[in-house]
C-alpha positions as CSV (number, residue, x, y, z in Angstrom):
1,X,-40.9,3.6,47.0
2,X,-37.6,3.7,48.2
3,X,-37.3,0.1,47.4
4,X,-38.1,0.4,43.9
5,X,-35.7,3.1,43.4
6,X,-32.9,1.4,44.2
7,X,-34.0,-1.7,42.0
8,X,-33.9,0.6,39.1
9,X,-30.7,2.0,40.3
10,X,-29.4,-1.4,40.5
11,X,-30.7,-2.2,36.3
12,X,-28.9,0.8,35.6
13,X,-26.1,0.0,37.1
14,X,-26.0,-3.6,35.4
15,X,-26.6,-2.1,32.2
16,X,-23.9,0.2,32.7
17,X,-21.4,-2.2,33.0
18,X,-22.9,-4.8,30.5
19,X,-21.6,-1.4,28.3
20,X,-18.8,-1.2,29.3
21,X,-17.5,-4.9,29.5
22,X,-18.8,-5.0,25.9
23,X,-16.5,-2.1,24.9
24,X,-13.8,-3.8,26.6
25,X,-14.2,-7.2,25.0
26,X,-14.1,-5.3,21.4
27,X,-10.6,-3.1,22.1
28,X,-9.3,-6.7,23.6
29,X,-10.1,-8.5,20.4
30,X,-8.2,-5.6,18.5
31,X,-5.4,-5.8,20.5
32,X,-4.9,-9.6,19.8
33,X,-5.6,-9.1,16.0
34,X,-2.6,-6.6,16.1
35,X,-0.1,-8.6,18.3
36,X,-0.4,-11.4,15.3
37,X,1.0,-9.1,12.9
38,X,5.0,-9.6,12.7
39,X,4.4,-13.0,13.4
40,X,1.9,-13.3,10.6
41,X,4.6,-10.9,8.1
42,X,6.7,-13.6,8.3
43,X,4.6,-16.4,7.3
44,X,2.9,-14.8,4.6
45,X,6.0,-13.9,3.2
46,X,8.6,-16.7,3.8
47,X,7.7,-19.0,0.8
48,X,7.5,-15.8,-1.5
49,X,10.4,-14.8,-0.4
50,X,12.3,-18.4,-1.2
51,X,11.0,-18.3,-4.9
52,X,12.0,-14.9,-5.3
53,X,15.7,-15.7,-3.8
54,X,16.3,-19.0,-6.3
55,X,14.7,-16.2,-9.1
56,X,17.4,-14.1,-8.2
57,X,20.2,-16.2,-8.0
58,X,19.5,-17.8,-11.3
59,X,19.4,-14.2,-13.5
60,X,22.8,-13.5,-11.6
61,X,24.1,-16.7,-13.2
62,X,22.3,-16.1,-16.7
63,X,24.3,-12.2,-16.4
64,X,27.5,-13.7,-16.1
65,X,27.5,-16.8,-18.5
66,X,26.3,-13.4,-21.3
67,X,28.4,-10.7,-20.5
68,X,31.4,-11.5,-17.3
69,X,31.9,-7.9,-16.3
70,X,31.5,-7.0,-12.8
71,X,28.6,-4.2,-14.0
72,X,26.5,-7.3,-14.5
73,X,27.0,-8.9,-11.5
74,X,26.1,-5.9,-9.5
75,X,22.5,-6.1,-10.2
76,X,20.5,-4.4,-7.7
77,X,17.0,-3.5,-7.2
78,X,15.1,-0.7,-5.6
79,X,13.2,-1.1,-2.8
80,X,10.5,2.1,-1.3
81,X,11.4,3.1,2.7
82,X,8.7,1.2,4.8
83,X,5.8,3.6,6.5
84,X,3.9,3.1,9.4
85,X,1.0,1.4,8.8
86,X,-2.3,3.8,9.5
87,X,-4.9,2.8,12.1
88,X,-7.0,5.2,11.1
89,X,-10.4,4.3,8.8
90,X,-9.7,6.0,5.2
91,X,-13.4,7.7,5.7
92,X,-12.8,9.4,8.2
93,X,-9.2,10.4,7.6
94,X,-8.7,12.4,4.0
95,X,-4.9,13.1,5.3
96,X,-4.4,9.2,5.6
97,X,-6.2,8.0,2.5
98,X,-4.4,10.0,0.1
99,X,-0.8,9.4,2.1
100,X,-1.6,5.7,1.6
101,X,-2.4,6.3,-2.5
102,X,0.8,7.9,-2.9
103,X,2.9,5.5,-1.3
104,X,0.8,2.3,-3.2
105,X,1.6,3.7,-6.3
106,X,6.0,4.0,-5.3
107,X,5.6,-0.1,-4.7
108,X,7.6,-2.3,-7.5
109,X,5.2,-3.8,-9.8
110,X,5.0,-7.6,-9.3
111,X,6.7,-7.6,-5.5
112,X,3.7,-7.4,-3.2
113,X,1.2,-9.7,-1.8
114,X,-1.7,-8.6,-1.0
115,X,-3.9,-9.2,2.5
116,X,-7.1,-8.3,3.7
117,X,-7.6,-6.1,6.8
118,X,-10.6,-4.7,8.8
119,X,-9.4,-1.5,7.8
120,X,-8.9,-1.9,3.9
121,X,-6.7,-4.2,2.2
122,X,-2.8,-4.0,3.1
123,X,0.1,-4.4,0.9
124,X,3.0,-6.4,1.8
125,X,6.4,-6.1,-0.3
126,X,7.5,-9.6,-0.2
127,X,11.2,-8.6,-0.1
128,X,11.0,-6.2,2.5
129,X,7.9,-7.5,4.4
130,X,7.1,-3.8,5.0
131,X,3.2,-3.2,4.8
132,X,1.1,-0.5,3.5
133,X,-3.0,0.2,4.0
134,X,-5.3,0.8,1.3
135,X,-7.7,2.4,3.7
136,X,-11.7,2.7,3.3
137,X,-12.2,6.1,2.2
138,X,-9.2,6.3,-0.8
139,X,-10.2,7.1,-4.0
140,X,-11.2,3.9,-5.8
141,X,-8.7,5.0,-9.0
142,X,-6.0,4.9,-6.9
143,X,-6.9,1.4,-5.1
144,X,-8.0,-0.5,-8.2
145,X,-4.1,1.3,-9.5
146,X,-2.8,-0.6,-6.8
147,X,-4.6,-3.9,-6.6
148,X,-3.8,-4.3,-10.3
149,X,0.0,-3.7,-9.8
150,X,-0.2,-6.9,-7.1
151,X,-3.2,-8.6,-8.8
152,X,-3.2,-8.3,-12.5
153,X,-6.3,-6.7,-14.0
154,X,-9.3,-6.5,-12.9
155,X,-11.8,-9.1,-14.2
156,X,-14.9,-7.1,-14.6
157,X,-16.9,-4.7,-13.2
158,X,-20.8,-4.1,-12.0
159,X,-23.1,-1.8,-10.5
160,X,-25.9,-2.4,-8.0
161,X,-28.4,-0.3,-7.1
162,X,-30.5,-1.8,-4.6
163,X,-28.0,-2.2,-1.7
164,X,-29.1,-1.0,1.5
165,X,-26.8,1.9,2.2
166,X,-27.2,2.9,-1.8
167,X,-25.9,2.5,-5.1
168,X,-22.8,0.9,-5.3
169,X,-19.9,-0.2,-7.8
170,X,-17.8,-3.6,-8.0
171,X,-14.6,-4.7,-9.5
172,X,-13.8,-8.1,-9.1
173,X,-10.0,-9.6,-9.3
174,X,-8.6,-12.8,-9.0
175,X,-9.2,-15.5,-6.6
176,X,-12.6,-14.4,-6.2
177,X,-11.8,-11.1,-4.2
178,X,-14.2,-8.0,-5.0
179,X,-14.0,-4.4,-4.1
180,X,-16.8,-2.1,-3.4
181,X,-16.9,1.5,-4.0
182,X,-19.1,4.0,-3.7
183,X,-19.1,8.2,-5.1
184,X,-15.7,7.2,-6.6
185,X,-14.5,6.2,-2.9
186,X,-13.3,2.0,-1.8
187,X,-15.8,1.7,0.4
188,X,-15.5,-2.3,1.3
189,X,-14.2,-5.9,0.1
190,X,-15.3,-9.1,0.0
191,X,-13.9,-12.5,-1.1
192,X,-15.5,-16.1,-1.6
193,X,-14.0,-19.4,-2.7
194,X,-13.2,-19.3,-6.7
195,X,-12.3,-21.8,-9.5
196,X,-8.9,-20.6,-9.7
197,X,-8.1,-22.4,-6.3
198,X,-6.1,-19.6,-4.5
199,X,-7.5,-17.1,-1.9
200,X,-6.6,-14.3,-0.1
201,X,-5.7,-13.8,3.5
202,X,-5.6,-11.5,6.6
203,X,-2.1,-11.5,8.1
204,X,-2.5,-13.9,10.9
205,X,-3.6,-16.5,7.5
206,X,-7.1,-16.4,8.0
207,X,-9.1,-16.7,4.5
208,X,-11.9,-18.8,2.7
209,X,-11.4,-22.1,3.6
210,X,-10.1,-21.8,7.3
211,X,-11.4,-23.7,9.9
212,X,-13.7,-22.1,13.4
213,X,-10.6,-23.7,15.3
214,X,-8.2,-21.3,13.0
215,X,-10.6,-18.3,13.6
216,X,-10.8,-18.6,16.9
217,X,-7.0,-19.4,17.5
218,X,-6.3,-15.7,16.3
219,X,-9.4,-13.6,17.3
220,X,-11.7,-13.3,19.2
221,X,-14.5,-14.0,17.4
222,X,-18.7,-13.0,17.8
223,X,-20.7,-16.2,16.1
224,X,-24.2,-15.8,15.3
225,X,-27.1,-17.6,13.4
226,X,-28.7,-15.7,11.0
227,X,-30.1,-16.2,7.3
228,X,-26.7,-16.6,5.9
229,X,-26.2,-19.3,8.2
230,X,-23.2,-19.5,11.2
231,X,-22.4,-15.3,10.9
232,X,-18.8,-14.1,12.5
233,X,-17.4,-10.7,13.0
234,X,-13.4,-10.5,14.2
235,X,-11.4,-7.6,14.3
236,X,-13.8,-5.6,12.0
237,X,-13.8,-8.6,9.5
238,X,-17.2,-10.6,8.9
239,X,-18.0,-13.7,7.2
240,X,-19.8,-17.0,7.2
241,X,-18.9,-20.3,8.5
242,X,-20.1,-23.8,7.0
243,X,-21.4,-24.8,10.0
244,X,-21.3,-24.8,14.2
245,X,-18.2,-27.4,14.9
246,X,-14.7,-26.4,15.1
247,X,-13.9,-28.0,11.6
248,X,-16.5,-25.6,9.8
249,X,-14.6,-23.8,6.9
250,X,-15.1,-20.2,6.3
251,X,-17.3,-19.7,3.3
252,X,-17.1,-15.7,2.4
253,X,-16.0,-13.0,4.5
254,X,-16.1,-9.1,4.2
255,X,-15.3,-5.6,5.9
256,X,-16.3,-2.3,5.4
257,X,-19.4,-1.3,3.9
258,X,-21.4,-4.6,2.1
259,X,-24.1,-5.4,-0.1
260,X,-24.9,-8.6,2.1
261,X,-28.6,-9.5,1.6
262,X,-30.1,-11.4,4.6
């Protein structure tokens, strides 16, 4: 008896631990996603930044050649304070979801990119390279407001009412990128490769059409089989891979709640 009690101690023990490593391995894997960020800014917004600099410099020269006053020349443009980016999940933070509509709707229209997040989407003003969340759990008026400051209009709209966690609502924008809502709430994205040949990325870069070698350079990354095929989940962020060898291209990918059928 006493033997077998201190096997079972011993499974407990294991499976305690197994827990706990687990847990660890998930808050590590966080930790790097977040380190990439400032690095990421930068990248993301350095070739924006270039266009929008030669843009610049030629209406300067267009001002003067029309009107030589100094008034002309002092052309200036209004840039919104930067706030902290939220960690907090929209759904479970009203305070946070509506702090983040108000300060979408300040941002200039036609100066942000836009980049996808396991929390939301985030919005990056290119000259500034300050970031804001459009966190799960906003109202969907006020994210669809925002997305089609950054993105143009949306390019249509669908319901679906046999997703497993219920009814649900889609927009879909350009590039192939799609937001779900549901009760009038964002809910959950996804993106897939489209026609029109651009994509969207997180901030470390990683999109449709990066390699396994590129997903697991900035996260560390869970890779399954299942019906979709080679299945990953990264920093909140899930998708599907092309195949099992480091040169395997990202296919879809999405966060929050999905309408994935397997």
């Amino acid at each position: 008896m006493a033997f077998l009690c201190c096997e079972k101690n011993s499974r407990s023990a294991s499976h305690w631990l197994d827990e706990h490593a687990a847990a660890l391995h998930r808050t590590i894997a966080t930790l790097e996603a977040q380190l990439q960020q400032t690095q990421a800014i930068i990248a993301i917004c350095s070739e924006k930044r270039l266009h929008h600099h030669r843009r610049t410099q030629m209406k300067q020269i267009a001002v003067v050649m029309l009107s030589c006053t100094i008034a002309a020349c002092q052309r200036s443009e209004s840039v919104p304070a930067a706030s902290s980016p939220s960690h907090a999940r929209g759904r479970d933070s009203t305070g946070t979801a509506q702090s983040a509509s108000r300060d979408s709707a300040a941002i200039p229209t036609n100066s942000v990119l836009l980049a996808l997040d396991g929390e939301g989407l985030r919005l990056v003003v290119e000259s500034t390279g300050s970031t804001r969340l459009l966190a799960f759990g906003m109202e969907s008026s006020d994210v669809i407001t925002a997305m089609t400051r950054a993105l143009g209009p949306q390019l249509s709209r669908g319901t679906n009412a046999e997703c497993g966690a219920g009814p649900m609502a889609f927009a879909v924008f350009a590039d192939g990128l799609s937001i779900v809502m549901q009760h009038d709430r964002f809910v959950g994205w996804s993106t897939r490769a489209s026609n029109t040949g651009g994509t969207h990325t997180t901030m470390s870069g990683l999109g449709v059409g990066s390699t396994r070698a590129a997903l697991d350079s900035h996260y560390v990354a869970t890779v399954a089989r299942s019906t979709l095929g080679e299945e990953f989940e990264a920093g909140g962020i899930a998708g599907v891979l092309d195949g099992e060898s480091s040169s395997a291209r990202i296919t879809d990918m999405w966060a929050g709640v999905s309408c994935v059928a397997r």
